[in-house]
C-alpha positions as MATLAB code, in Angstrom:
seq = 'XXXXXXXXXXXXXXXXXXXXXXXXXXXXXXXXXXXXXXXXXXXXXXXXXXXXXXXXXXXXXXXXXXXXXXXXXXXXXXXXXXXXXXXXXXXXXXXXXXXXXXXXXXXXXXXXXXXXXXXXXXXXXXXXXXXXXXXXXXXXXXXXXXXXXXXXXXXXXXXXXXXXXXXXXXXXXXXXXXXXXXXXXXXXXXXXXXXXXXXXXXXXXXXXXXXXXXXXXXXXXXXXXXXXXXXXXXXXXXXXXXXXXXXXXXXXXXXXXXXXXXXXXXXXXXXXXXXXXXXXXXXXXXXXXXXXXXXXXXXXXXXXXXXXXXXXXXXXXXXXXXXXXXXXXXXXXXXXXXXXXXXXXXXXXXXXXXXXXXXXXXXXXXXXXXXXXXXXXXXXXXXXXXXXXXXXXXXXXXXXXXXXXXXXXXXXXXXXXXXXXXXXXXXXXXXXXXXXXXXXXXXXXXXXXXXXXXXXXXXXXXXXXXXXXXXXXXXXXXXXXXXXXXXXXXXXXXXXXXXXXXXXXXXXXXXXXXXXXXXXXXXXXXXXXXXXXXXXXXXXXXXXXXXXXXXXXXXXXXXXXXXXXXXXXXXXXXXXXXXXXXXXX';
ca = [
     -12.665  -23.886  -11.590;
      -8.658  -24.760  -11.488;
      -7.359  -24.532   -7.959;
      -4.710  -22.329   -7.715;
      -0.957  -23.053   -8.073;
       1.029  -23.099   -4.730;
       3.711  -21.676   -5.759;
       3.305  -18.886   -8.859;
       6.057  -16.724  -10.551;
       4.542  -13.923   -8.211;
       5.805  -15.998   -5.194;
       9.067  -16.601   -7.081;
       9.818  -13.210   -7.265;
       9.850  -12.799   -3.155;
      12.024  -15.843   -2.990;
      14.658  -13.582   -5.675;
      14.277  -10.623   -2.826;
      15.559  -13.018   -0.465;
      18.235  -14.205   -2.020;
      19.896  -10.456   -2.269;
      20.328  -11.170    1.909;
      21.900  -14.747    0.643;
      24.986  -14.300    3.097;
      22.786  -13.614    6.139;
      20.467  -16.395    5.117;
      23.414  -18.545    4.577;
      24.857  -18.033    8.586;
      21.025  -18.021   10.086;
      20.745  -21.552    7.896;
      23.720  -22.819    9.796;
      22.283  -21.837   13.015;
      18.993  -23.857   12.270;
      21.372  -26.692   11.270;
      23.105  -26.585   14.578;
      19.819  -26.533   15.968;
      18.443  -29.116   14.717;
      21.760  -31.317   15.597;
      21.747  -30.733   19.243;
      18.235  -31.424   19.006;
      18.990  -34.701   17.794;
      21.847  -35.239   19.873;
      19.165  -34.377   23.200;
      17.088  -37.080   21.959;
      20.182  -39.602   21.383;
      21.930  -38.829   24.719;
      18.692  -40.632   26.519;
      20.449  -44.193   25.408;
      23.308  -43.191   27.111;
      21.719  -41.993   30.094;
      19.445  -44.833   30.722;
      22.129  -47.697   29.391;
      25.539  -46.711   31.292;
      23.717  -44.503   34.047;
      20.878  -46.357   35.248;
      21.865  -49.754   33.969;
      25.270  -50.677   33.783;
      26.039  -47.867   36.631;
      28.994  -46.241   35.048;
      30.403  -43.207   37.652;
      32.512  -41.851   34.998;
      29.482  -41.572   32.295;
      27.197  -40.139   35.361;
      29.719  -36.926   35.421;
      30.569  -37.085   31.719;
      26.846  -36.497   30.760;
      25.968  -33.365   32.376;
      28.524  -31.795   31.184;
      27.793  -32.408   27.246;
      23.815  -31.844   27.980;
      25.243  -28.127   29.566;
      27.182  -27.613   26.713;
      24.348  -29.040   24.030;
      22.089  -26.508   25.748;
      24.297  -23.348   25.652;
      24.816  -24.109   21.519;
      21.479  -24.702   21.270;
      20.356  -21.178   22.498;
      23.194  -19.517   20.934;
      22.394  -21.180   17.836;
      18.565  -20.391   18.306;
      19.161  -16.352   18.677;
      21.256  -16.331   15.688;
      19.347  -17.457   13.623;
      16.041  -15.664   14.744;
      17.753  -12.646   14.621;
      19.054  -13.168   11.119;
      15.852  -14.425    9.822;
      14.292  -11.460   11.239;
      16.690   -8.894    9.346;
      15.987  -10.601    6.568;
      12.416  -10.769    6.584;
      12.497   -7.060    7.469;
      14.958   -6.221    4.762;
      12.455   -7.704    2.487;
       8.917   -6.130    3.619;
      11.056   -3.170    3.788;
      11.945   -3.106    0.401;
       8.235   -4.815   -0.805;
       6.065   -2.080    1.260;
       8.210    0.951   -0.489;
       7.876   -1.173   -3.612;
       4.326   -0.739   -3.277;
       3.989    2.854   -2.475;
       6.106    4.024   -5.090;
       3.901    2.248   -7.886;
       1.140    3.528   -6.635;
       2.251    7.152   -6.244;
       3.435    6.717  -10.243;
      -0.032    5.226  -11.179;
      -2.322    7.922  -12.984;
      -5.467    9.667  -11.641;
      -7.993    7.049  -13.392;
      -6.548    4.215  -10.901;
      -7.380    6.441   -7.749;
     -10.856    6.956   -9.150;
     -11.146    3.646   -9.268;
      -9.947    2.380   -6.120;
     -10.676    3.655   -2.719;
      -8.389    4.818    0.025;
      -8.816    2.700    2.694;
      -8.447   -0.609    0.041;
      -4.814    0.934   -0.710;
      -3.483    1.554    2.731;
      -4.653   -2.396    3.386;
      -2.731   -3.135    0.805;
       0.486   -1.072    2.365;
      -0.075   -1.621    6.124;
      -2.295   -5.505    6.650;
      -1.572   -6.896    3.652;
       2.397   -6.465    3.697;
       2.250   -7.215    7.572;
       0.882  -10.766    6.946;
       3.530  -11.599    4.117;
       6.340  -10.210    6.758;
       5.145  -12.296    9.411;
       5.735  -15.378    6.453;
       8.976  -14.582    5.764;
      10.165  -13.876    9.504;
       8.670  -16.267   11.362;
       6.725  -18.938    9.061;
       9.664  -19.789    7.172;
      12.504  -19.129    9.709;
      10.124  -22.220   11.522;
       9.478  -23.842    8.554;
      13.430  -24.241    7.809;
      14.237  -25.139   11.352;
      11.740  -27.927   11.657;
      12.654  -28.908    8.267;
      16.144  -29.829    9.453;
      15.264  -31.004   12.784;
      12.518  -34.174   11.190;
      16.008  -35.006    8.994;
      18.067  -34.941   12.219;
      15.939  -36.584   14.568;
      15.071  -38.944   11.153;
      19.005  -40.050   11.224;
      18.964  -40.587   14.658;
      16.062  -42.501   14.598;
      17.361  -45.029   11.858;
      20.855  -45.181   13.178;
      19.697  -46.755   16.615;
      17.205  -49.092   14.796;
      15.764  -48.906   11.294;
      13.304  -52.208   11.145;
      11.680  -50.202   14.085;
      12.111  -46.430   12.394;
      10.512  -48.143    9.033;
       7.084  -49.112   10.917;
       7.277  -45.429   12.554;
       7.511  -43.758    8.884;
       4.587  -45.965    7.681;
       2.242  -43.236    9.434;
       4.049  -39.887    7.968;
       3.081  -40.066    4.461;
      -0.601  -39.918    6.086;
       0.485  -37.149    8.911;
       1.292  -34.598    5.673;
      -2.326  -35.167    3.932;
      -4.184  -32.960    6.402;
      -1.068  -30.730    6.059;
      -2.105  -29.730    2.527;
      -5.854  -29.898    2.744;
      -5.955  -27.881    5.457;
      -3.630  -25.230    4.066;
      -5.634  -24.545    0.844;
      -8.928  -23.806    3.359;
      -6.710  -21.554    5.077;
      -5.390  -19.649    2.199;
      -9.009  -19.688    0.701;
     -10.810  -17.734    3.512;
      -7.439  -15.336    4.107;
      -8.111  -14.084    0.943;
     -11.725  -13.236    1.972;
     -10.424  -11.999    5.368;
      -7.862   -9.621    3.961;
     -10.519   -8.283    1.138;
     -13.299   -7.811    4.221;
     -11.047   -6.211    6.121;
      -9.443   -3.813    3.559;
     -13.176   -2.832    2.595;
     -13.705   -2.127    6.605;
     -10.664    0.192    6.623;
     -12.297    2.072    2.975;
     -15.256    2.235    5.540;
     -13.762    4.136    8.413;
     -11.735    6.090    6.463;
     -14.750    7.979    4.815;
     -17.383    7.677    8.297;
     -14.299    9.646   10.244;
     -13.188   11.644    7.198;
     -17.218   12.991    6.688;
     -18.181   12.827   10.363;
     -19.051   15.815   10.438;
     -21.453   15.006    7.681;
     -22.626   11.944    9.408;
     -23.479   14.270   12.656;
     -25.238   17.158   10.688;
     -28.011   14.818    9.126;
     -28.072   12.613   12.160;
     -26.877    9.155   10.745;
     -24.781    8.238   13.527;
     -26.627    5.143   14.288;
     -26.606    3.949   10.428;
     -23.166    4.429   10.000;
     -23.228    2.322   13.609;
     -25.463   -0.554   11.623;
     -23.458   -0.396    8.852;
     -20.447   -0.888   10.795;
     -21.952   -3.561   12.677;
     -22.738   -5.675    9.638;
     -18.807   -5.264    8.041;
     -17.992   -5.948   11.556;
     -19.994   -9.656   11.571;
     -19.069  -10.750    8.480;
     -15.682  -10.273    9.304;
     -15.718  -12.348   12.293;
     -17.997  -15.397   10.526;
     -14.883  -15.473    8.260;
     -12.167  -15.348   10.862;
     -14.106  -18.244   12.826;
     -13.901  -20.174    9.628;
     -10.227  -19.653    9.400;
     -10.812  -20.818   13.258;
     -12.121  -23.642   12.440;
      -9.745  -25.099    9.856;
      -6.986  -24.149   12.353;
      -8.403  -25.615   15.304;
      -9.024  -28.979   13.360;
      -5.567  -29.157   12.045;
      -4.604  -29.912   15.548;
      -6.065  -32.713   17.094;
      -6.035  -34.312   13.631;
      -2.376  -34.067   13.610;
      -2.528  -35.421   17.530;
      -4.472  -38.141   16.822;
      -2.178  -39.435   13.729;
       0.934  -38.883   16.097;
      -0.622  -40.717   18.964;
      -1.165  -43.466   16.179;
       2.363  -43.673   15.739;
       3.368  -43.240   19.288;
       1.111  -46.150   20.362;
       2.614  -48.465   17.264;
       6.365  -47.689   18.195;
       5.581  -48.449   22.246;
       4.000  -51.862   21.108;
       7.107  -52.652   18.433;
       9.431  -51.197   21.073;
       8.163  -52.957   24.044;
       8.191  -56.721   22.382;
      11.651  -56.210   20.884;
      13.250  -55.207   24.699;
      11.304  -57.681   26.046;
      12.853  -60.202   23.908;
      16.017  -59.454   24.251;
      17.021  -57.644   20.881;
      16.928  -54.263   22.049;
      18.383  -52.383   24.727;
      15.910  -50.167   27.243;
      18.442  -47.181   26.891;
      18.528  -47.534   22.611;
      13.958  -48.015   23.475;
      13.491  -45.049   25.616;
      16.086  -42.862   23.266;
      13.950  -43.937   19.742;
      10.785  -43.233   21.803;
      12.113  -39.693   22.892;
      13.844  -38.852   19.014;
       9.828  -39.744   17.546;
       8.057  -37.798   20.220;
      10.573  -34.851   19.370;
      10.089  -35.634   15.496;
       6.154  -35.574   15.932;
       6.108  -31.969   17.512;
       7.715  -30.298   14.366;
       5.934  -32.606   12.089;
       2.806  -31.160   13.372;
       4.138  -27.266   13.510;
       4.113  -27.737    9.526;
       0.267  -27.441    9.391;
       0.793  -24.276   11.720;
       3.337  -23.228    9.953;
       1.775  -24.045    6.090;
      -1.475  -22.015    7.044;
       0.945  -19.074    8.072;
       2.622  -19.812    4.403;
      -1.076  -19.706    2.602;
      -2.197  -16.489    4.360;
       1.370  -14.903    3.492;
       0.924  -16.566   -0.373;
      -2.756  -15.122   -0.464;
      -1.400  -11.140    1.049;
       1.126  -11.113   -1.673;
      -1.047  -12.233   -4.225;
      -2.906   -8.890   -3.529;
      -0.135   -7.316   -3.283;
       1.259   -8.392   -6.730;
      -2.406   -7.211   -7.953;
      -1.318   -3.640   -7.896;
       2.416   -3.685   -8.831;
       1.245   -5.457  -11.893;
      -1.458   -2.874  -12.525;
       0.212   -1.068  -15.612;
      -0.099    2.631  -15.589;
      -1.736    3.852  -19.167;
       0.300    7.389  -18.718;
       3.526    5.719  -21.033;
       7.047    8.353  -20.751;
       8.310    7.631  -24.550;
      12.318    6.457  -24.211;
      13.631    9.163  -26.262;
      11.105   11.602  -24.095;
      12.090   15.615  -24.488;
      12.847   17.806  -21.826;
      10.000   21.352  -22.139;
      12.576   24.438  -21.342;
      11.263   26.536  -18.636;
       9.524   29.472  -20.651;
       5.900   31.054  -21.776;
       3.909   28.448  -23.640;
       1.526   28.434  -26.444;
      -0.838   25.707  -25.697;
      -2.982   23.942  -28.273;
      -5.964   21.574  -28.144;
      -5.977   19.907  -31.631;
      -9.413   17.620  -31.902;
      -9.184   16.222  -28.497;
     -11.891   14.039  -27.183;
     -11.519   12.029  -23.756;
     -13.665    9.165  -22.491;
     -13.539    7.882  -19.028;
     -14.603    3.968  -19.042;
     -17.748    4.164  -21.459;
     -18.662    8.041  -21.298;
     -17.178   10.445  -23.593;
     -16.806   13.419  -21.732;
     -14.752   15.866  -24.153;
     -15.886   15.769  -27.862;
     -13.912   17.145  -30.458;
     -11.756   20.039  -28.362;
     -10.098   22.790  -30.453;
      -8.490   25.458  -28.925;
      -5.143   27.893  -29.252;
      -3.632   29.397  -26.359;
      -1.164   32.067  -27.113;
       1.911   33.057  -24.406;
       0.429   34.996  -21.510;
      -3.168   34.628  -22.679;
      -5.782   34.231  -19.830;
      -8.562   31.786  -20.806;
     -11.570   31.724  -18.578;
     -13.937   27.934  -18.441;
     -17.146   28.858  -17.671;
     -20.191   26.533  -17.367;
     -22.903   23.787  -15.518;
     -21.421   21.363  -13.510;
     -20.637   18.067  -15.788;
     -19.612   20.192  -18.623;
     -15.760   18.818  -18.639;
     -13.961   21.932  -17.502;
     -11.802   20.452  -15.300;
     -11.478   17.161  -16.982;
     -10.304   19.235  -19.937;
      -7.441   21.159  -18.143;
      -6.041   17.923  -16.273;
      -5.143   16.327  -19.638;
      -2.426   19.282  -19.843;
      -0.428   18.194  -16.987;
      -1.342   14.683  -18.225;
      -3.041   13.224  -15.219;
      -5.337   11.313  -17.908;
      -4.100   10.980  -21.724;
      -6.612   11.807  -24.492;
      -8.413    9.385  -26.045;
      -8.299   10.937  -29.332;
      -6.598   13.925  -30.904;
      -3.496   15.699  -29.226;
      -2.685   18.463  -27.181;
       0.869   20.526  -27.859;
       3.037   23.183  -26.161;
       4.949   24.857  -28.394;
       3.698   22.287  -31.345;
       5.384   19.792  -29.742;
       2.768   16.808  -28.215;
       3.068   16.739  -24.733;
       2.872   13.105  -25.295;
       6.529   13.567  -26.410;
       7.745   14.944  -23.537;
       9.148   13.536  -20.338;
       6.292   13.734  -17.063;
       8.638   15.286  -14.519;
       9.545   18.523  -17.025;
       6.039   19.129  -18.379;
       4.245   19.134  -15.000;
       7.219   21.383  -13.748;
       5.851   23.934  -16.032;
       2.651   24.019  -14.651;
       1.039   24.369  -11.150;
      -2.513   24.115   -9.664;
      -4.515   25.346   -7.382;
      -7.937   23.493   -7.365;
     -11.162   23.783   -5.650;
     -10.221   20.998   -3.324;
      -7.580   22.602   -1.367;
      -5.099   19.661   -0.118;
      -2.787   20.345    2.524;
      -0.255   18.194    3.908;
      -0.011   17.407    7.540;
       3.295   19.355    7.837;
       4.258   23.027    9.002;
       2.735   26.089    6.839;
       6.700   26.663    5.635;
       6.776   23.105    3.843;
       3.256   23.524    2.971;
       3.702   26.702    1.240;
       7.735   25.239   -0.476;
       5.500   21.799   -1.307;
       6.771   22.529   -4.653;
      10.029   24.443   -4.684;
      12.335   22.523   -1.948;
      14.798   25.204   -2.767;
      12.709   28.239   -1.683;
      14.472   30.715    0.630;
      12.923   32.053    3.885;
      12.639   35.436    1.769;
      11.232   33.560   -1.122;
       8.408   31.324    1.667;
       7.737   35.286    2.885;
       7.047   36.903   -0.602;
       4.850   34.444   -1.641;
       2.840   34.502    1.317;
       2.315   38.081    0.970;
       1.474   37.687   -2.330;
      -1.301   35.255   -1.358;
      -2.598   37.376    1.665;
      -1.693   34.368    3.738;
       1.294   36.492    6.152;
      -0.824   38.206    8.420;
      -2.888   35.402    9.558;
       0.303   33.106   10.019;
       1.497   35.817   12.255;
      -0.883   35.264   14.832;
      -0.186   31.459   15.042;
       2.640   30.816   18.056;
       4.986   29.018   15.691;
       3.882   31.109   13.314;
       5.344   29.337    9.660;
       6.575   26.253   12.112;
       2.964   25.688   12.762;
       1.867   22.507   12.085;
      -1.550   22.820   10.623;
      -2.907   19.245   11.174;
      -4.452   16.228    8.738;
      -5.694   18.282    5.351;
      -5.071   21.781    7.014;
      -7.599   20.645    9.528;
      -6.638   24.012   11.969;
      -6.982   26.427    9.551;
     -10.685   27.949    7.774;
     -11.302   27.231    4.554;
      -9.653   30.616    3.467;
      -6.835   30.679    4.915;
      -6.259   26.765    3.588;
      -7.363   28.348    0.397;
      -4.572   31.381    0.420;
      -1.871   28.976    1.273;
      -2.349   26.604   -1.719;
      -2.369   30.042   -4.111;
       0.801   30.803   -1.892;
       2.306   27.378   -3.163;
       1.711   28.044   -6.716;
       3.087   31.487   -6.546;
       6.061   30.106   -5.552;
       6.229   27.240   -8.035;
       6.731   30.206  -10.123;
       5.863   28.475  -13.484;
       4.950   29.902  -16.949;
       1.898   27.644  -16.887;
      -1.232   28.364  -14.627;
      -4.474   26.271  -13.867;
      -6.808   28.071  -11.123;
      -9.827   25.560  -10.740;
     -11.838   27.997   -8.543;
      -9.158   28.938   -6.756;
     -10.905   31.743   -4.840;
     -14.300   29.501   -4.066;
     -13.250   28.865   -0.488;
     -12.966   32.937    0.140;
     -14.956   35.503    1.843;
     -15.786   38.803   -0.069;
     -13.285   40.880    1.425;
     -10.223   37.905    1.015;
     -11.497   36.975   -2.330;
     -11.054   41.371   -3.258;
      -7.081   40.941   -2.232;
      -6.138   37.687   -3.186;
      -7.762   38.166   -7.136;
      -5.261   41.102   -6.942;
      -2.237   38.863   -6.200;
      -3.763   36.484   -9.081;
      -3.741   38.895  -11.586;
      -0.690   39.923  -10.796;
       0.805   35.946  -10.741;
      -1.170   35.748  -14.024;
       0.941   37.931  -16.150;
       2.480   37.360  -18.561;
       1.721   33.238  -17.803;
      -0.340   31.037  -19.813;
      -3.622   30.739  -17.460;
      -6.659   28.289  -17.880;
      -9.249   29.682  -15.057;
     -12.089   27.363  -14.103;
     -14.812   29.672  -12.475;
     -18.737   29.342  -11.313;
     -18.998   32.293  -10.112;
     -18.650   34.846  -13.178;
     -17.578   37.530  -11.008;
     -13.730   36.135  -11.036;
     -12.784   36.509  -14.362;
     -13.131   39.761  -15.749;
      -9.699   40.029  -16.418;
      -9.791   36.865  -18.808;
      -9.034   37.303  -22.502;
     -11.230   34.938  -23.708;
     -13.775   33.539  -22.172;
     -15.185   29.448  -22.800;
     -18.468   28.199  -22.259;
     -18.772   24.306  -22.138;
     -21.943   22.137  -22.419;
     -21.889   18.446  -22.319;
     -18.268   18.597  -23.297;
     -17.749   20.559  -26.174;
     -16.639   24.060  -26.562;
     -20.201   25.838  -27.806;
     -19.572   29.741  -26.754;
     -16.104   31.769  -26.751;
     -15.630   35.057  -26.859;
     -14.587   37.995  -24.513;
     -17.112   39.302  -21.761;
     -19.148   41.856  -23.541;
     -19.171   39.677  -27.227;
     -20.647   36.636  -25.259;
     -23.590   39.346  -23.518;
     -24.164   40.558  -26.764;
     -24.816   36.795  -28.349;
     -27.364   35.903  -25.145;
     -26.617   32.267  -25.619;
     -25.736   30.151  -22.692;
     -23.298   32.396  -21.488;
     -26.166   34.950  -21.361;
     -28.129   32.304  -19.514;
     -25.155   31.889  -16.738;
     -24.900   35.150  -16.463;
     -28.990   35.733  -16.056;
     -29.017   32.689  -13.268;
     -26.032   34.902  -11.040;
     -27.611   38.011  -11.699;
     -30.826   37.919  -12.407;
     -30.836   41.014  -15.013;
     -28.116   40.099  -16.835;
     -25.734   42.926  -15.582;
     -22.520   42.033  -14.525;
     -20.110   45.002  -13.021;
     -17.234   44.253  -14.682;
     -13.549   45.723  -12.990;
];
C-alpha cells in the first residue's frame, strides 16, 4: 500500500484560497517576523545583562536595559495581536468560503447521491469536518509560521555569538525533526478514522431522535442505548490512540532537547572556564537554545494539528469532487411558461443494478389528467421524478413539447412543474414562507388565496401569529393534515402548467380529503397532471388511468374500460372494495 502524499493538489487548492487574503497574510507575516526578532533580541540582551550589569558593573547599561526590554515587550505584544488577529480573518475568510463551497455542491448534487449517503455523514462533513481544517489554517499554521521564523531568529543569534559552539548544538536537530514526521503520519492516520466514526455517530442520532417516537412505541429504548454505547467506545479507543501518539511526541521531543541542553552546558562550561568565552555571551547562547528548543518541539504539536486538518479536507474534497450525473448542456433552452404535452418515448431507468422502468411509452396531451395506479415497487413515483429530472433515464427520452428535456436548462424545466408528495416536507420557518417556498414574489393576497384554495385558512386562524407562526423542525406543530394542506397550498401558488400529486391527499381525514380534492380539481385544470394514488377513490376525475407492475405500463384505460377488462386494475379495485364497486363522483 503507497503511503499517502503530504501534500496533494487537493491541499494545493486551500493554499490558492489563501492567497486571495495575500495582503492580510502579507501584514500578519510581518507581525510574526517582528515576533520572532524581539524574541531573538530577549534571548541576546542576556549577554548584555550579565557582561556590563553584573560583571563589568556599568550604571549607565543598568538603566539603558530596562528600558529596551519595556520597549521589546510592548512590540512584541503588539506584534503578537496583529498577527493573530489577521491570521484569524484569514482562516475564517477561508472556512467561510470552503463550508458554503460545500453546501452549495451538495444542494446541486442529484437525488441518487442523497440515496446514497446519509444525513448525519453530510452535516459532519459541513459542521466537524470543516471545523478541524479551520482550526489548521487559524491556529496550526498562524503557529507553524511564527515558530518557523523564530528557530531562524534565535538560529542567527545563536551563530553570531559563537558558531563552533551553535555547530555541536545543530548536530542534535536533524534527529529532533524525525519523530516530527513519524508521529504526524500516526496522527493523520487515526483522524481519518476519528472523523469517519464520528460522522457515522452523528448519521446515528440523527435517525434515533428523528424516529423516537418509533423507538418508544416498540420499546427499543435500551437497544438504541447499546447501540449507542458501542459507536460511543469505539470512538474513544480511537481518540486514545490519537492520545497516545500525542502524548509520546512529547517527552520524546524533551528528551532529545535535554540531549542538546546537557551537550551545550558541557561545551559552554569548558570554553568559559578556559577563558575563550565570556559568562554573559554563555548564559545568552544557553537562553537563545532553550528558547529555540520550545518552538522546535511545538512543530510536532503543531504538524499533528496540520495532519488532522490535511485528513478533514481530504473528506471534504471527497464530495466537491463527487460529479453530479444530472449534466445542463451549454447551449441549454429556456421551456416558456405554458400547457405542456409530455411524452415518454421508450424510457427505461435503472438505479445501481435494478432496472426499475422497462420500456415506458406514454403521450400526455395539454391539460390531460393521468392517474398511476398500482402495488408498491411498481415505479410510479420513480417514473414521474425523471420529469423534473431528479434522476436522468437510462435509456430512451422523455420530451415536452418534442423537445428532450435533456435539452433544456434545470432551473426553467423544474419551474414548470411543482410537487406535492406523500412525504410532506416543511421547512422550519413561518406558515407565510412555507406556503411562498416557491414563489418569493407572492403577495399577502396571493399567500391568502392559495390557502383558501388548499383549506389550510381556517386552521391558521386559530394559531396566535396566525401566518407568522413558526411551525417547528418538518412542520413538527401541525397534524399531518394540516402539514398536508399547506404543501398543496405551496403548489397552488407555484401556479405552474405542470402538476405531480404523489398522494397528495394520503395524510387527510375523510371530511378534509372531500374539500381539498375540490381545490385539486379545480388547480388541475386545464394543467398537465400525473396523479400517483393507492387509494382508488382519488382519481375519478382522471382521464386516463395507468396501472404499473414491476415497472412497465401493463393496463391503461379510463375507469369503467379498466372494470370492464378485470385485469389487475380489477384486482386493485377488488382488494379496496371487496365487490369490485367503486362509487365513482
Amino acid at each position: 500500500m503507497k503511503s499517502k502524499k503530504f501534500f496533494t493538489e487537493r491541499h494545493r487548492q486551500i493554499f490558492v484560497m489563501i492567497k486571495h487574503s495575500w495582503r492580510r497574510l502579507a501584514v500578519a507575516m510581518a507581525c510574526m517576523i517582528v515576533v520572532a526578532a524581539t524574541s531573538s533580541a530577549t534571548a541576546y540582551m542576556v549577554k548584555p545583562v550579565m557582561d556590563d550589569i553584573f560583571v563589568n558593573q556599568d550604571t549607565s547599561k543598568l538603566q539603558l536595559i530596562p528600558i529596551l526590554v519595556v520597549l521589546l515587550f510592548f512590540f512584541r505584544g503588539l506584534a503578537y495581536y496583529g498577527q493573530e488577529y489577521l491570521m484569524n480573518y484569514v482562516g475564517e475568510g477561508v472556512i467561510r468560503k470552503f463550508r458554503e463551497n460545500l453546501y452549495n455542491h451538495i444542494q446541486d448534487l442529484p437525488l441518487s447521491f442523497f440515496h446514497r449517503e446519509k444525513t448525519g455523514v453530510l452535516m459532519s462533513r459541513i459542521t466537524n469536518d470543516v471545523n478541524i481544517v479551520k482550526s489548521m489554517v487559524s491556529n496550526a499554521v498562524t503557529s507553524l509560521l511564527r515558530d518557523c521564523f523564530t528557530i531562524i531568529g534565535l538560529t542567527g543569534v545563536i551563530f553570531y555569538m559563537d558558531w563552533k559552539m551553535a555547530m555541536f548544538a545543530f548536530l542534535v536537530l536533524p534527529v529532533a525533526f524525525l519523530p516530527i514526521v513519524h508521529f504526524g503520519r500516526k496522527i493523520r492516520k487515526v483522524s481519518t478514522g476519528c472523523q469517519e466514526t464520528m460522522a457515522e455517530m452523528n448519521s446515528f442520532l440523527h435517525e434515533t431522535f428523528f424516529g423516537n417516537k418509533i423507538v418508544k412505541a416498540f420499546g427499543m429504548e435500551h437497544h438504541e442505548k447499546k447501540r449507542f454505547a458501542k459507536k460511543n467506545e469505539h470512538l474513544f479507543n480511537l481518540t486514545m490512540k490519537s492520545a497516545i501518539v500525542r502524548s509520546l511526541s512529547s517527552p520524546v521531543m524533551e528528551f532529545l532537547g535535554g540531549l542538546g541542553i546537557a551537550f551545550i552546558i558541557w561545551f559552554g562550561g569548558s570554553r568559559v572556564m578556559a577563558g575563550t568565552s565570556t559568562p554573559g555571551t554563555f548564559m545568552a547562547f544557553l537562553t537563545a537554545v532553550l528558547m529555540l528548543y520550545d518552538p522546535v518541539k511545538k512543530l510536532s504539536h503543531l504538524n499533528n494539528a496540520v495532519q488532522e486538518g490535511l485528513a478533514s479536507a481530504d473528506r471534504i474534497f471527497d464530495i466537491l469532487e463527487t460529479k453530479s450525473d444530472i449534466i445542463e448542456l451549454p447551449d441549454a433552452k429556456v421551456l416558456k411558461h405554458e400547457n405542456h404535452r409530455v411524452a415518454f418515448k421508450n424510457v427505461s431507468l435503472r438505479y445501481d443494478k435494478d432496472m426499475v422502468l422497462k420500456n415506458i411509452n406514454l403521450d400526455v396531451k395539454p391539460g390531460e389528467i393521468v392517474a398511476l395506479v398500482g402495488m408498491s415497487g411498481g415505479g410510479k413515483t420513480s417514473m414521474v421524478n425523471l420529469i423534473p429530472r431528479f434522476y436522468d433515464v437510462t435509456d430512451g427520452a422523455i420530451t415536452i413539447d418534442g423537445i428532450d428535456i435533456r435539452e433544456l436548462t434545470v432551473k426553467s424545466l423544474r419551474s414548470q412543474i411543482a410537487i406535492v408528495t406523500q412525504d410532506t416536507i416543511l421547512f422550519n420557518d413561518t406558515i407565510r414562507n412555507n406556503i411562498a417556498y416557491g414563489n418569493q414574489d407572492a403577495s399577502e393576497e396571493e399567500i391568502m388565496q392559495a390557502a383558501k384554495a388548499a383549506y389550510a385558512y381556517d386552521f391558521v386562524q386559530h394559531f396566535s401569529d396566525g401566518f407568522d407562526t413558526v411551525i417547528g423542525e418538518l412542520g413538527g406543530r401541525l397534524s399531518g393534515g394540516e402539514k398536508q394542506r399547506i404543501c398543496i397550498a405551496r403548489a397552488l401558488i407555484k401556479d405552474t402548467p405542470i402538476l405531480i400529486l404523489d398522494e397528495a391527499t394520503s395524510a387527510l381525514d375523510t371530511e378534509a380529503e372531500m374539500l381539498v380534492q375540490k381545490a385539486l380539481e379545480n388547480l388541475m385544470t386545464g394543467r398537465t397532471t400525473f396523479v400517483i394514488a393507492h387509494r382508488l377513490s382519488t382519481i375519478s376525475y382522471a382521464h386516463r388511468v395507468l396501472v404499473m407492475v414491476g415497472g412497465k405500463i401493463v393496463e391503461e384505460g379510463t375507469h369503467e374500460e379498466l372494470l370492464e377488462l378485470k385485469g389487475q386494475y380489477y384486482k386493485l379495485v377488488e382488494m379496496q372494495f371487496g365487490d369490485g364497486e367503486m362509487v365513482v363522483s
